[in-house]
C-alpha positions as CSV (number, residue, x, y, z in Angstrom):
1,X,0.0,0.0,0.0
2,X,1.3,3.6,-0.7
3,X,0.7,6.6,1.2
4,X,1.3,9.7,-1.5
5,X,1.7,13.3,-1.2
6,X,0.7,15.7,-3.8
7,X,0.5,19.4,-4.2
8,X,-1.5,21.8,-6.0
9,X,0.7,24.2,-8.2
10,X,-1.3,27.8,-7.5
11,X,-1.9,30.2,-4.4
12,X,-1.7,28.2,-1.6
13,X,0.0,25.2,-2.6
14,X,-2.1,22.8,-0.5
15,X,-1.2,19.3,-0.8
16,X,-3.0,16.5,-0.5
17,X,-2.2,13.3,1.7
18,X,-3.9,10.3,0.0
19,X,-3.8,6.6,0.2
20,X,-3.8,3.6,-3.0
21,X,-3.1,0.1,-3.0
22,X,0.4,-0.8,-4.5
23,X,-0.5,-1.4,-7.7
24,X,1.6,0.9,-10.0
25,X,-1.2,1.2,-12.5
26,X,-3.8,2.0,-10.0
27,X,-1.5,4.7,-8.4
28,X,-1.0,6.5,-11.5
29,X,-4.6,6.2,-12.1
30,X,-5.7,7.6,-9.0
31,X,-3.3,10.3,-10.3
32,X,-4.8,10.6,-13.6
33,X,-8.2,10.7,-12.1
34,X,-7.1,13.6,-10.2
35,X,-5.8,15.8,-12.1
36,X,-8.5,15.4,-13.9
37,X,-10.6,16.3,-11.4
38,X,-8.7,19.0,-10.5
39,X,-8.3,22.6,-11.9
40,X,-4.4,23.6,-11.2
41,X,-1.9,21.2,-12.1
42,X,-0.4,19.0,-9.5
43,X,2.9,17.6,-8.6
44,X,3.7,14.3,-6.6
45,X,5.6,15.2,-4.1
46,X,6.4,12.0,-2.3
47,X,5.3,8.7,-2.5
48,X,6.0,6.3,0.9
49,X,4.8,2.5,2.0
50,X,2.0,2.9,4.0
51,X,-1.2,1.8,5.1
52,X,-4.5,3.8,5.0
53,X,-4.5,3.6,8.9
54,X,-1.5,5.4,8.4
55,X,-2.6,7.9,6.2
56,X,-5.4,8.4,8.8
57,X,-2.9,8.8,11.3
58,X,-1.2,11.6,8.7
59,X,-4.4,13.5,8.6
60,X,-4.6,13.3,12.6
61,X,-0.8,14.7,13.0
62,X,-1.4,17.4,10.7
63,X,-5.5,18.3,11.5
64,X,-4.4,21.2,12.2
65,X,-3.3,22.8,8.9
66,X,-6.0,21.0,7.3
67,X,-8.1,23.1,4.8
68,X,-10.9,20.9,3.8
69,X,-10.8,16.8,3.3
70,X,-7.5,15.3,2.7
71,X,-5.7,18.6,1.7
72,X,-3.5,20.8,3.9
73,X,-1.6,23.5,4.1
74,X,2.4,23.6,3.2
75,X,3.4,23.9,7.1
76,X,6.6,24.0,7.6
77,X,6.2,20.6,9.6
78,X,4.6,18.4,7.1
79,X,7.1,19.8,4.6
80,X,10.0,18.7,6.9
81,X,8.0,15.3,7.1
82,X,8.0,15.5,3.4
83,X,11.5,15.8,2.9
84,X,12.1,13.1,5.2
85,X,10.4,10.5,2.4
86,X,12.8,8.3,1.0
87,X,12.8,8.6,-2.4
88,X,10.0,5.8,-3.9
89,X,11.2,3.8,-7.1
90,X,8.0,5.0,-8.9
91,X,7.7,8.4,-7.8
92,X,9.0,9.4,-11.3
93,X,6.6,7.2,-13.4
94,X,3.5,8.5,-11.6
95,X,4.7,12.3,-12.3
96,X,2.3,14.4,-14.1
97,X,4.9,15.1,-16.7
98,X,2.3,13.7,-19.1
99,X,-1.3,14.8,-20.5
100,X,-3.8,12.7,-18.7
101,X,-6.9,12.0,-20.5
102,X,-9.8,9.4,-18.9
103,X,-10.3,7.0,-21.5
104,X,-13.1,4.0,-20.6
105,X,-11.2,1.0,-22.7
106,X,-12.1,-2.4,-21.4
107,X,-13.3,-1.1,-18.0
108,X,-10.3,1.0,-17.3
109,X,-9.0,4.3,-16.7
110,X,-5.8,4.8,-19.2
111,X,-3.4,7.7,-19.1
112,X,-2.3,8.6,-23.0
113,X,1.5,9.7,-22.7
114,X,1.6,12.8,-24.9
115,X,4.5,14.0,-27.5
């Protein structure tokens, strides 16, 4: 299971602690599925093993710079804990490097890499 950090790239910068099993294509789906959902673009920030008890716990440690639902401000403490992430082996596939369309093919969301 992955625990994964992402920010929103306007005023504010809030970022978003979330939770996805470990299955690399349904991580970077989640992904996709958010930033398509969502009207800045977004960054992954970090991605860590972790459980969604964990992630709750996350949300409980930082409750107090919490904005609405899972996102929360760019404290100075949670970007410390942040930085503290060891570096995930697919943190650069699940990057929103790439245009992320939702496309319905055999039951399944699939990102379309663009030129």
């Amino acid at each position: 299971d992955v625990i994964y950090f992402v920010q929103a790239m306007a005023p504010g910068h809030l970022i978003k602690i979330g939770y996805s099993d470990d299955k690399i294509k349904k991580i970077r789906g989640r992904l996709c599925a958010l930033r398509n959902t969502c009207a800045v673009r977004i960054k992954v920030l970090a991605l860590r093993n972790g459980s969604q008890d964990q992630e709750k716990e996350l949300h409980s440690d930082f409750a107090s710079y919490r904005q609405w639902g899972e996102w929360f401000l760019p404290s100075a403490p949670l970007l410390a804990f942040i930085a503290e992430v060891p570096a995930h082996p697919f943190l650069d596939f699940v990057q929103p490097t790439y245009e992320c369309d939702r496309v319905l093919w055999r039951g399944e969301i699939k990102a379309r890499i663009a030129p």
